[in-house]
N, C-alpha and C positions, 0 to 999 in steps of 0.2 A: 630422799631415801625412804623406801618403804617399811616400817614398821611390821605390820603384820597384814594378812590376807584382807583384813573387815575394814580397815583402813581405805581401801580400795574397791571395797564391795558395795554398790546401791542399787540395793534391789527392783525386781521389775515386780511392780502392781499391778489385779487387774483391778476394771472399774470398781466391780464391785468391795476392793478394799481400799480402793479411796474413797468411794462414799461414807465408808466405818470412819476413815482417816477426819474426814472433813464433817463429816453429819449431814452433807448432802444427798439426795436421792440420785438413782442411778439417771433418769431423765437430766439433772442439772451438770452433772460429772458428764455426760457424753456431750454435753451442748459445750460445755467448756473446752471439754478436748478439741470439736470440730470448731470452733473460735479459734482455738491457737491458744487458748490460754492457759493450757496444760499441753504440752508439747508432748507427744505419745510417740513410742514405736510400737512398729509393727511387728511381731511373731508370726509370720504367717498370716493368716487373716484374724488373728487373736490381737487385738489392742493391749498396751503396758506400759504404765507410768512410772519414770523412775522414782523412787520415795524423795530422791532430793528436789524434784520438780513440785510435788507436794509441798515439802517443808518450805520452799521457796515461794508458794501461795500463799501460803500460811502465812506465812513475813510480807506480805501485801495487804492483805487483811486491816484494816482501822485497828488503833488503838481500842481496847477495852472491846472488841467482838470475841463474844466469844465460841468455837467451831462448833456448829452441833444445834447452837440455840435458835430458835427465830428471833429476829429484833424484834424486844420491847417484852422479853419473856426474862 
C-alpha cells in the first residue's frame, strides 16, 4: 500500500548531477553508464539516471571510500 506520492518517486538524473552525487567527472559518469554500470534511460536523446541506480553504486563502493575523494587523499 502506498503511503504517499515520494514513496514512489525516484527521480531521473542527468549526468551532470551524478558527477555532484558521486564526485566523479562527467568523462568517468558517462564511461560508466556506456559499461552498463549505471544503467541509464533514455529521454529522448537526453541520458537519466535514476537516483536509486546511484545510491546503489554507492553501496558497492569499498568499505571506508569515501565519494568525492581521490584514494590516498
Amino acid at each position: 500500500m502506498r503511503t504517499s506520492f515520494s514513496d514512489d518517486f525516484d527521480p531521473l538524473l542527468t549526468p551532470s548531477q551524478v558527477c555532484r552525487e558521486l564526485g566523479y567527472g562527467r568523462t568517468k559518469v558517462l564511461s560508466l553508464i556506456k559499461l552498463g554500470k549505471l544503467p541509464c534511460v533514455m529521454d529522448g536523446a537526453r541520458i537519466r539516471v535514476r537516483h536509486s541506480v546511484v545510491q546503489a553504486y554507492k553501496d558497492t563502493l569499498p568499505a571506508g571510500y569515501v565519494v568525492g575523494k581521490a584514494v590516498g587523499q
